[in-house]
N, C-alpha and C positions, 0 to 999 in steps of 0.2 A: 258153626258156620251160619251166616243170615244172606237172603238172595240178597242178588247183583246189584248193586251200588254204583251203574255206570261212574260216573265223575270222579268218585271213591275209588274204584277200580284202576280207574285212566289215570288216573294222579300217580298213585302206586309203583304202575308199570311204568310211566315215566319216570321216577325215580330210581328207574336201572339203564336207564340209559346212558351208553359208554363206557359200561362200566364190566369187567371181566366176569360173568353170573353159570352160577348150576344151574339147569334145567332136569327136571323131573316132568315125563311129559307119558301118560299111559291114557289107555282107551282099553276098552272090554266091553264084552256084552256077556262074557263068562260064562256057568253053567247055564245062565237064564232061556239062552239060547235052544238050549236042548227039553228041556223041561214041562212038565206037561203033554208030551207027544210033539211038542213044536217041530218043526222039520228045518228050523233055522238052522244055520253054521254057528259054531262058536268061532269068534272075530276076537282079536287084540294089539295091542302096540305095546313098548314099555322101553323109556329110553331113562335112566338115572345116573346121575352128575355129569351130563353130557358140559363143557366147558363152551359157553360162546356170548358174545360180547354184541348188542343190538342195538341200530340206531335210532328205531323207528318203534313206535309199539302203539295198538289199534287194537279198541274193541265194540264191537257194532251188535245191534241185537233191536228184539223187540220189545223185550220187557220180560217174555215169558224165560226164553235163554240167551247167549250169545256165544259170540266167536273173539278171539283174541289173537292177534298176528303180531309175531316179532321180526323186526327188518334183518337180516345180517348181512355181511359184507355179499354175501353170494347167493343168498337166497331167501328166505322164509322158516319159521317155525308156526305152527298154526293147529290152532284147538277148536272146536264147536261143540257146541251143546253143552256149554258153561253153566251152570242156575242159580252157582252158590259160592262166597268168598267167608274167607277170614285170614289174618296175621299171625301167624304161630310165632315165636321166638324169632323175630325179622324174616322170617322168609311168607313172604303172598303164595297162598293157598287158592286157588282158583278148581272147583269139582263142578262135574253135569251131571248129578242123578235124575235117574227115571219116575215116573208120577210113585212109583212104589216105594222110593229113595234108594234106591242100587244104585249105585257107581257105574257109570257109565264111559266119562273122563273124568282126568286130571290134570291140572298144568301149574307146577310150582315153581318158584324163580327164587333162587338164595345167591349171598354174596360168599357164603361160605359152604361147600357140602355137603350133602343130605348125608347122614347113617345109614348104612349098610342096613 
């Protein structure tokens, strides 16, 4: 993976627009949270081969991370704390690790779905 390539990125996710796509969309803060004495909660999400079709797609950031939003007919799908891209075998890879590189989120977008 190399960090974010806004225009790179923005290209990409427009190239799924209208178009019937997998969503792979997970968040963690996992064991890290516990760790050390920390008194954090451990936090997560985890949606895979969700089916939806998006018209609108946005990614905004500073430089250091961003956020990417997908329009749907009804609502929103929505990631932050992006830092790092790459293309696997057509499907965009979009992950937010932490200065340590933990995984933090994910949000992958395929035209065909992920593996079990």
């Amino acid at each position: 993976m190399e960090a974010i390539n806004k225009a790179e990125v923005e290209k990409l996710l427009r190239s799924f627009l209208n178009k019937k796509v997998y969503i792979h969309l997970e968040t963690t803060n996992g064991a890290y949270a516990s760790h050390f004495d920390n008194q954090g909660y451990n936090v997560g999400a985890y949606i895979r081969n969700a089916e939806v079709t998006f018209s609108q797609a946005k990614i905004k950031g500073d430089g250091l991370s961003y956020r990417a939003g997908l329009k749907l007919s009804i609502g929103w799908i929505y990631a932050e704390g992006l830092t790092d891209w790459t293309v696997h075998e057509d499907k965009l890879l979009l992950a937010g690790h932490d200065r340590e590189g933990r995984l933090m989120v994910s949000l992958q977008i395929s035209e065909t779905p992920f593996t079990h």
